[in-house]
One Martini backbone bead per residue (centre of mass of N, CA, C, O) as a GRO file, in nm:
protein
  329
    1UNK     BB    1  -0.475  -5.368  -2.586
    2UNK     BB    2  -0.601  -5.131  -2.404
    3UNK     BB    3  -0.547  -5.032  -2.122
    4UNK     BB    4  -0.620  -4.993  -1.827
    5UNK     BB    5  -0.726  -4.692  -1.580
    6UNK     BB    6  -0.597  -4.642  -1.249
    7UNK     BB    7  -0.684  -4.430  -0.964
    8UNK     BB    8  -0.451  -4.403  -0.675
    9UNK     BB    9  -0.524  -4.302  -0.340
   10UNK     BB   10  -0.274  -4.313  -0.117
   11UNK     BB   11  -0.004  -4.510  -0.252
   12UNK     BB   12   0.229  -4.410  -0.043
   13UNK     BB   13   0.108  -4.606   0.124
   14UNK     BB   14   0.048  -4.906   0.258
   15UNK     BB   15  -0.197  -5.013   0.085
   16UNK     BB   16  -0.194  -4.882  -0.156
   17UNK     BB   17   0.049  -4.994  -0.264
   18UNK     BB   18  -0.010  -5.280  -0.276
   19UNK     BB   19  -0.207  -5.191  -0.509
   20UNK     BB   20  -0.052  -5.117  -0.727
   21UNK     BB   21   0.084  -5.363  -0.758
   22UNK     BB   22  -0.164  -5.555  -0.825
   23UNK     BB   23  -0.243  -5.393  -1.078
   24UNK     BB   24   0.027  -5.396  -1.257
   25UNK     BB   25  -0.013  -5.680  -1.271
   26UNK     BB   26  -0.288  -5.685  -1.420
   27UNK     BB   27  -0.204  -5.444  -1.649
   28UNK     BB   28  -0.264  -5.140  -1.543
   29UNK     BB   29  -0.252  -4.835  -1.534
   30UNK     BB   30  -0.098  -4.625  -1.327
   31UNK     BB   31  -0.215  -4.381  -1.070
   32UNK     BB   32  -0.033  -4.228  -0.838
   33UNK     BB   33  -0.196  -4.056  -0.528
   34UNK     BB   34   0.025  -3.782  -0.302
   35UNK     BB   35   0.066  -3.585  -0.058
   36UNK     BB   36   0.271  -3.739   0.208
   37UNK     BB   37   0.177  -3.665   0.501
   38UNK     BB   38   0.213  -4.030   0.554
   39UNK     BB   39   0.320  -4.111   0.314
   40UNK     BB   40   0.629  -4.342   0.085
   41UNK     BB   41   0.813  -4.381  -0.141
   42UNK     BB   42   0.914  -4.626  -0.065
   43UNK     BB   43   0.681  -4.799  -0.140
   44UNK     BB   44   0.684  -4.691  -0.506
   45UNK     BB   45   0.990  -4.709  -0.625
   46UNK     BB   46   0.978  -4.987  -0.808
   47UNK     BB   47   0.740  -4.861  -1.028
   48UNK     BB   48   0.864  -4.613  -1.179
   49UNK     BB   49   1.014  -4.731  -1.450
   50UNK     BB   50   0.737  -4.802  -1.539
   51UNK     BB   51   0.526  -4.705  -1.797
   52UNK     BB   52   0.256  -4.782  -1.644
   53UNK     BB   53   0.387  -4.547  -1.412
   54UNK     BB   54   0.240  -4.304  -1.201
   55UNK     BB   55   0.303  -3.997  -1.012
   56UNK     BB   56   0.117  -3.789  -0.809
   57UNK     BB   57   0.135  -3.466  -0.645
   58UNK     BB   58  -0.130  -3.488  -0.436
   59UNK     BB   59  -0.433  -3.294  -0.289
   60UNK     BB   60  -0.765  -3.395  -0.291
   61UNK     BB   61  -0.887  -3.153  -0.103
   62UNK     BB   62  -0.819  -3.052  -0.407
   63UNK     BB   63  -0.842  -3.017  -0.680
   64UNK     BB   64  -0.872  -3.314  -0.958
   65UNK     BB   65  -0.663  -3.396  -1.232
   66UNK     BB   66  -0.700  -3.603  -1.486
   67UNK     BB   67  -0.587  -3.728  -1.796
   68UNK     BB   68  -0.802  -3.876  -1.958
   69UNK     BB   69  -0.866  -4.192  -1.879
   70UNK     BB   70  -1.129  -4.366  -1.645
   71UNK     BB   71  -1.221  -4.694  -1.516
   72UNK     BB   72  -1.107  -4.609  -1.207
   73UNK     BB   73  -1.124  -4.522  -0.852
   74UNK     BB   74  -0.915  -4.537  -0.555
   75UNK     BB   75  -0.985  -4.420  -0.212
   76UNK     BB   76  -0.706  -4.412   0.006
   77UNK     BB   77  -0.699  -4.129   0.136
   78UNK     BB   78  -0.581  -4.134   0.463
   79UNK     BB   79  -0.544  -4.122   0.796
   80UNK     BB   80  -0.515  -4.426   1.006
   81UNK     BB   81  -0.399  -4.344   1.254
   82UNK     BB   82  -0.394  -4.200   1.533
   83UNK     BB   83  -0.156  -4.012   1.535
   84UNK     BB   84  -0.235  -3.874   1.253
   85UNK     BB   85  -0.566  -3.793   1.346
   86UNK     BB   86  -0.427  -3.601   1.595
   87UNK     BB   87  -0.250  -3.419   1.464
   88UNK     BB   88  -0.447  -3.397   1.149
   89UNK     BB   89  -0.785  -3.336   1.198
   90UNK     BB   90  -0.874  -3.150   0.931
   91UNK     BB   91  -0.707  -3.326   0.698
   92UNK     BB   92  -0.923  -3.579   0.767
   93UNK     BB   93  -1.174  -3.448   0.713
   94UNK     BB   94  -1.141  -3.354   0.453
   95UNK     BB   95  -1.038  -3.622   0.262
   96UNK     BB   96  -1.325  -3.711   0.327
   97UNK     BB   97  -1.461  -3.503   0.200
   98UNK     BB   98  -1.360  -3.321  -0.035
   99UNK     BB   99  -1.167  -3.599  -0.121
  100UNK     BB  100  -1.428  -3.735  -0.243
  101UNK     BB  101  -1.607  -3.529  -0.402
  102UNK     BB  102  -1.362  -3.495  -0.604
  103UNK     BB  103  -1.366  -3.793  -0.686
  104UNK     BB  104  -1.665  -3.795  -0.806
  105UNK     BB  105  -1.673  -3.591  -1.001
  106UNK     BB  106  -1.457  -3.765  -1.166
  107UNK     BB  107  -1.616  -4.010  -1.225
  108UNK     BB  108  -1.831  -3.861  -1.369
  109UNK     BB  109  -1.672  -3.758  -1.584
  110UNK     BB  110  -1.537  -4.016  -1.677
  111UNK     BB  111  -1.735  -4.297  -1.587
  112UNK     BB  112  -1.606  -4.409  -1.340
  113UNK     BB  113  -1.531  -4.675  -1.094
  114UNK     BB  114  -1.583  -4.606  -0.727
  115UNK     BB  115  -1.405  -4.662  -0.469
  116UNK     BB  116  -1.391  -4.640  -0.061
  117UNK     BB  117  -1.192  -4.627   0.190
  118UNK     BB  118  -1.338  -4.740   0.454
  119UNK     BB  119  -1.440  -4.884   0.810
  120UNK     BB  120  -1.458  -5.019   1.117
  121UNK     BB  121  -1.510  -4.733   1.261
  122UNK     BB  122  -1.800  -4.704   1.178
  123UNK     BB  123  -1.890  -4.856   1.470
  124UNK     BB  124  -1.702  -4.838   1.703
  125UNK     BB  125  -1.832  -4.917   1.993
  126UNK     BB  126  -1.980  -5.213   1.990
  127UNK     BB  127  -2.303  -5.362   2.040
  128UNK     BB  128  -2.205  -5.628   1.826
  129UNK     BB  129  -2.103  -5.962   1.793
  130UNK     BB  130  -2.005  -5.926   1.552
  131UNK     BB  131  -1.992  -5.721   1.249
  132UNK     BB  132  -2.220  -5.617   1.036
  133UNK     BB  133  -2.331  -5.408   0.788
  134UNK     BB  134  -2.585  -5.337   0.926
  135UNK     BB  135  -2.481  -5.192   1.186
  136UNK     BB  136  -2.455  -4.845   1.263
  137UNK     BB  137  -2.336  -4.817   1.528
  138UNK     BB  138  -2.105  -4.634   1.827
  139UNK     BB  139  -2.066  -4.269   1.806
  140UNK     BB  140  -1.846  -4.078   1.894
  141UNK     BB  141  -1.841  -3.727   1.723
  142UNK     BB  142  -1.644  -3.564   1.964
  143UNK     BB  143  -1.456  -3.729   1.981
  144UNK     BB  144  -1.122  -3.764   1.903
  145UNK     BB  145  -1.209  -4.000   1.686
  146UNK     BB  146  -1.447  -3.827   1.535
  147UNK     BB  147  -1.286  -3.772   1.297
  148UNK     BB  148  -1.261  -4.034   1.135
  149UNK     BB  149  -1.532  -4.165   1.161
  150UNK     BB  150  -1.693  -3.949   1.024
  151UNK     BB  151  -1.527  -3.920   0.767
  152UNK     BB  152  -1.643  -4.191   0.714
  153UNK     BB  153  -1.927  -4.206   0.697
  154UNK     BB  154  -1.956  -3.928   0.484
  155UNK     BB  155  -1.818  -4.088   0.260
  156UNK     BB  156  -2.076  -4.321   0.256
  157UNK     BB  157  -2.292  -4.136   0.179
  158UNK     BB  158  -2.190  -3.953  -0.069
  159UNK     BB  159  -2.159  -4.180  -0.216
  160UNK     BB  160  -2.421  -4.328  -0.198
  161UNK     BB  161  -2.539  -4.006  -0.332
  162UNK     BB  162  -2.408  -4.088  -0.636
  163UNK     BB  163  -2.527  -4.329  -0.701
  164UNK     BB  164  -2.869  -4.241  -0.663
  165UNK     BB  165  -2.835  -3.970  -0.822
  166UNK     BB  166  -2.634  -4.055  -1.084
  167UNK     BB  167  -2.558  -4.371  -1.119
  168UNK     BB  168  -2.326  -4.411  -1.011
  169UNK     BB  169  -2.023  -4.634  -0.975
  170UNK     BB  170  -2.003  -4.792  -0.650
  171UNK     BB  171  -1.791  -4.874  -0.385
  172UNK     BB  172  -1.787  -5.014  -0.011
  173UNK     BB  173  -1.492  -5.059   0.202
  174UNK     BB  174  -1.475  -5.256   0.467
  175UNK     BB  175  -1.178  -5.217   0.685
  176UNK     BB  176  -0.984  -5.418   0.885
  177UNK     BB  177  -0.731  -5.523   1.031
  178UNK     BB  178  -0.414  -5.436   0.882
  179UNK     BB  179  -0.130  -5.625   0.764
  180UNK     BB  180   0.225  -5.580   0.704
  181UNK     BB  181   0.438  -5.468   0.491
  182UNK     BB  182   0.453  -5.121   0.517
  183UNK     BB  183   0.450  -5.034   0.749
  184UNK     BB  184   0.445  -4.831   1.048
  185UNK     BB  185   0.647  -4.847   1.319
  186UNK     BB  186   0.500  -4.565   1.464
  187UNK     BB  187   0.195  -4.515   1.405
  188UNK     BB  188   0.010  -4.659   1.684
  189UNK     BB  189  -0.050  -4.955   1.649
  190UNK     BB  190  -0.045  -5.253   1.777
  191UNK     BB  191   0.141  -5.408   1.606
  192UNK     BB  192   0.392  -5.238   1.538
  193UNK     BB  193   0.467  -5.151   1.862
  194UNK     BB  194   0.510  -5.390   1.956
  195UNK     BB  195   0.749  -5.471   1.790
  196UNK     BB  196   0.887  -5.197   1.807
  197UNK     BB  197   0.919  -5.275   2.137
  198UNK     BB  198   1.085  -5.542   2.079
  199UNK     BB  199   1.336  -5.441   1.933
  200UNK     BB  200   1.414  -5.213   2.157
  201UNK     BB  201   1.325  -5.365   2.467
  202UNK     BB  202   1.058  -5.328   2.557
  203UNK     BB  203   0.769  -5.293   2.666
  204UNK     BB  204   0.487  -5.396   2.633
  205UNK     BB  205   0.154  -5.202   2.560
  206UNK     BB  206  -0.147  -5.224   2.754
  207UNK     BB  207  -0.446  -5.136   2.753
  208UNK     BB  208  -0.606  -5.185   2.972
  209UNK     BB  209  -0.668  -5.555   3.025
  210UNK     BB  210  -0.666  -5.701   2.717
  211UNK     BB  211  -0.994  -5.801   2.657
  212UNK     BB  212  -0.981  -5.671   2.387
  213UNK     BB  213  -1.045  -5.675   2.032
  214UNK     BB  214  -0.889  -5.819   1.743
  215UNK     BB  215  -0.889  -5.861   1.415
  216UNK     BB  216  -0.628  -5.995   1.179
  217UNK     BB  217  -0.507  -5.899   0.842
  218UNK     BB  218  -0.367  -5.986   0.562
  219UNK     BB  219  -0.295  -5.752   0.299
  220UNK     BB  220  -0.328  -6.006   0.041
  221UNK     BB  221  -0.616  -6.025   0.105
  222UNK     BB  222  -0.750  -5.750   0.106
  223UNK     BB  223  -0.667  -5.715  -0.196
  224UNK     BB  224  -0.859  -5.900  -0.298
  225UNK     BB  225  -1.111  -5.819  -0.203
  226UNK     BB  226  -1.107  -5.560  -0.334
  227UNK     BB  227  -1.068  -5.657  -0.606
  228UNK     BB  228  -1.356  -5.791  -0.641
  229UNK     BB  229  -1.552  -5.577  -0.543
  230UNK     BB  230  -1.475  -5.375  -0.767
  231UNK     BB  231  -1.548  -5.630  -1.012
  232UNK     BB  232  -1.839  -5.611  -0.904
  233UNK     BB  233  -2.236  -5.532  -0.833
  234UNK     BB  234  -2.193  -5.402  -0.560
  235UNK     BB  235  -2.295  -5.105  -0.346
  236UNK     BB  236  -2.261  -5.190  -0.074
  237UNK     BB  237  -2.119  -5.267   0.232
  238UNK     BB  238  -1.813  -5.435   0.285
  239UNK     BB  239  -1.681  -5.666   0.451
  240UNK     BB  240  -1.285  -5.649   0.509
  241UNK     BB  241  -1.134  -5.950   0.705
  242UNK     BB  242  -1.061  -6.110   0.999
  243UNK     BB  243  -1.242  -6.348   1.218
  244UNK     BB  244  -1.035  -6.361   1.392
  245UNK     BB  245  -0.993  -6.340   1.675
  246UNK     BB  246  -0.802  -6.141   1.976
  247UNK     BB  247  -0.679  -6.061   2.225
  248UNK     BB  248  -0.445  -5.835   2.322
  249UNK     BB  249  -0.313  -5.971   2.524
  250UNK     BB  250  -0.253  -6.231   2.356
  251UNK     BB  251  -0.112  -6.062   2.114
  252UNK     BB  252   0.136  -6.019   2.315
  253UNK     BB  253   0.236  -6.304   2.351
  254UNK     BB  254   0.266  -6.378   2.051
  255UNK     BB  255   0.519  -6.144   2.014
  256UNK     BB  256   0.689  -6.246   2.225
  257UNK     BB  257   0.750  -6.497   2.083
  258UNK     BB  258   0.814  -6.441   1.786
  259UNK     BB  259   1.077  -6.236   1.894
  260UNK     BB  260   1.221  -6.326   2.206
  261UNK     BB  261   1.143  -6.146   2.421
  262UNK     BB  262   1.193  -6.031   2.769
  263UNK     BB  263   0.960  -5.867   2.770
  264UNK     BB  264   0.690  -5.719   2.922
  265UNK     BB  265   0.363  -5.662   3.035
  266UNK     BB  266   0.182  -5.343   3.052
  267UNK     BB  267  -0.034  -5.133   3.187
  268UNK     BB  268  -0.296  -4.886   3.089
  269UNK     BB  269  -0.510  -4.654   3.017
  270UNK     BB  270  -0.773  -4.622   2.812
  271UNK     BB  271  -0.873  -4.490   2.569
  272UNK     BB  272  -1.105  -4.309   2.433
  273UNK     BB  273  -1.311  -4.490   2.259
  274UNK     BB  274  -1.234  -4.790   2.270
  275UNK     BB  275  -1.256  -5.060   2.126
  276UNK     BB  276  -1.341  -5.366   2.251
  277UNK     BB  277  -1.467  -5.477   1.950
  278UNK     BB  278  -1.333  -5.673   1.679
  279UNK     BB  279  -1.528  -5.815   1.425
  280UNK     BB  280  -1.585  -5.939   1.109
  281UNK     BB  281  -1.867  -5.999   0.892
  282UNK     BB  282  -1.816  -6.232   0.601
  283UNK     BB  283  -2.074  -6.311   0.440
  284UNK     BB  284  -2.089  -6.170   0.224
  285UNK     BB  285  -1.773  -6.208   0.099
  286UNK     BB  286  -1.847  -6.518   0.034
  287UNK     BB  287  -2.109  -6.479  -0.118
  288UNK     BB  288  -2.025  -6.191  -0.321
  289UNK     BB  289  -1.708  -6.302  -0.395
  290UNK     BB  290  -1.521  -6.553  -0.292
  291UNK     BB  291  -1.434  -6.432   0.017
  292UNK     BB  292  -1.135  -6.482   0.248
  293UNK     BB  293  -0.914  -6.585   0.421
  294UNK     BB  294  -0.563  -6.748   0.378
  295UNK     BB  295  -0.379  -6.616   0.605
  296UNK     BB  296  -0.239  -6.696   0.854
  297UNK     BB  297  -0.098  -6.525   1.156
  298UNK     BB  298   0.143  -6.652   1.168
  299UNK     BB  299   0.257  -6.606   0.915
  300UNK     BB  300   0.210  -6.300   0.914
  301UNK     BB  301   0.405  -6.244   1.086
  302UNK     BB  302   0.663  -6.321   1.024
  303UNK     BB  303   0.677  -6.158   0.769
  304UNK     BB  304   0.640  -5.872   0.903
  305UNK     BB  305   0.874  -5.914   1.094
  306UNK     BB  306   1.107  -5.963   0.862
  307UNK     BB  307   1.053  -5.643   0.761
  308UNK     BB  308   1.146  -5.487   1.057
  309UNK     BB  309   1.435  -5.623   1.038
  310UNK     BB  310   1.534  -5.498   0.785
  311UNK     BB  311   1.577  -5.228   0.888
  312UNK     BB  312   1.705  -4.991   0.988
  313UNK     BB  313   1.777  -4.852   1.292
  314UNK     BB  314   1.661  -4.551   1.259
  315UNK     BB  315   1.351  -4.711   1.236
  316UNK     BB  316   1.324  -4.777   1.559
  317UNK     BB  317   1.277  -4.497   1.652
  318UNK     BB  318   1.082  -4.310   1.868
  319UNK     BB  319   0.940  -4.040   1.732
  320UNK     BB  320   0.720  -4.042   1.967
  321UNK     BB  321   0.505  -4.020   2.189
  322UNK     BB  322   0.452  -4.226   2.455
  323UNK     BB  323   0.130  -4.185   2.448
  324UNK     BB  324   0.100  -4.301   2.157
  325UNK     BB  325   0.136  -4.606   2.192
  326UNK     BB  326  -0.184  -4.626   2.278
  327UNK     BB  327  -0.335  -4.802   2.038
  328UNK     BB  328  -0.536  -5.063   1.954
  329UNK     BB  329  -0.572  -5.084   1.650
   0.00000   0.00000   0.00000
């Protein structure tokens, strides 16, 4: 039998490879598309070899051609940390709108199923725990993070108008904190920075008070539940990630034992629109995908903690500025 063909963009990133991953285990060929921007050829370098694999350098905010058929399309290109969608807000913004369109065009052209990886984002800073796929969120779209926040919005609106008006077959996951391998230990988000933060003796620095809440999801959980999602019948937005809740401070003291850091926690002042409350409503994922998170957090911070620990000790510099450590997300 010919296997099936799907195009993952966003690939040599944290998520995308994950997915890579997974498509091949399930014996699909995989197109692998990134412009690295972000993404790391090291997360798809073991790939490369196999026949099912292939891998194209491009930007998809520019025209998208790929020949031959596709019966899937993945749209995961998109920088996902504050650290760079501050400083690359126009590629952010750019990537979300004319790079959801482009690969829209092409699943039309192609016949493809196409997701598209929203983000717990577009609820902003919610007035409502936990956040179900109702809530329509609290979104400053002028404030710094309106670039990420927007672009994901639009990004739902567009797939949704093309599934209504074309009769496009799309679904759209909504990914609350995801963590684990291949994460970037400086990209400025919660766990890799606090890790990094403790691997190289420094204080672990939290925003406001620590009072601010995050739900964090293991990356293999997450990638089922996409994978379940895109095989579903489902077409409206799903969250997908882990409804454990816990404050920051509280993830700090987690990160401070599993270390063994002798390092303290310091407080700066909270960033601009920075979400007090993140917990996904996975009632919906429960119902009609028959899926839940099942790696519990100690477990994968530890698998998480021994992948930061194996890396080179030059990929523990912190090459950004010390106010981007500065993100709880």
């Amino acid at each position: 039998m010919e296997r099936k063909r799907v195009l993952i963009t966003g690939a040599a990133g944290f998520l995308g490879s994950h997915l890579c991953d997974r498509f091949i285990k399930e014996d699909y060929h995989v197109i692998a598309m990134d412009n690295l921007i972000t993404g790391d050829l090291q997360n798809i370098e073991h790939l490369f070899a196999l026949e099912n694999f292939e891998f194209a350098h491009h930007d998809v905010s520019k025209y998208v051609y790929v020949p031959g058929k596709l019966d899937y399309i993945l749209h995961f290109a998109s920088p996902a940390s504050p650290i760079d969608y501050l400083k690359i807000p126009i590629q952010t913004l750019k990537v979300g709108s004319l790079g959801t369109h482009n690969l829209l065009g092409l699943a039309k052209n192609k016949n493809a199923r196409m997701i598209i990886a929203s983000t717990s984002e577009v609820y902003g800073d919610p007035n409502i725990n936990p956040q179900p796929e109702e809530y329509w969120g609290n979104v400053n779209p002028v404030g710094p993070r309106g670039v990420y926040d927007e672009a994901k919005r639009f990004q739902e609106a567009i797939t949704m108008a093309y599934h209504t008006f074309h009769g496009l077959e799309t679904r759209i996951v909504r990914i609350f904190n995801t963590y684990g391998p291949r994460m970037r230990l400086n990209d400025g988000r919660v766990l890799p920075a606090f890790i990094g933060q403790a691997l190289r003796g420094e204080d672990l620095t939290v925003f406001g008070d620590g009072s601010q809440t995050r739900s964090f999801c293991y990356v293999d959980d997450l990638v089922e539940g996409i994978y379940r999602l895109l095989l579903s019948d489902y077409a409206q937005p799903v969250n997908i990630g882990n409804p454990d809740e816990i404050t920051i401070g509280q993830f700090a003291e987690e990160i401070i034992k599993l270390t063994g850091t002798t390092q303290k926690v310091i407080y700066k002042e909270l960033p601009v629109d920075d979400p007090k409350q993140r917990q996904p409503d996975i009632t919906k994922a429960r119902a009609l995908l028959g899926w839940e998170p099942k790696v519990d957090r100690a477990e994968g911070l530890k698998i998480t903690y021994e992948y930061f620990k194996s890396l080179p000790a030059e990929a523990l510099v912190n090459k950004e500025h010390k106010d981007f450590t500065t993100y709880n997300r």
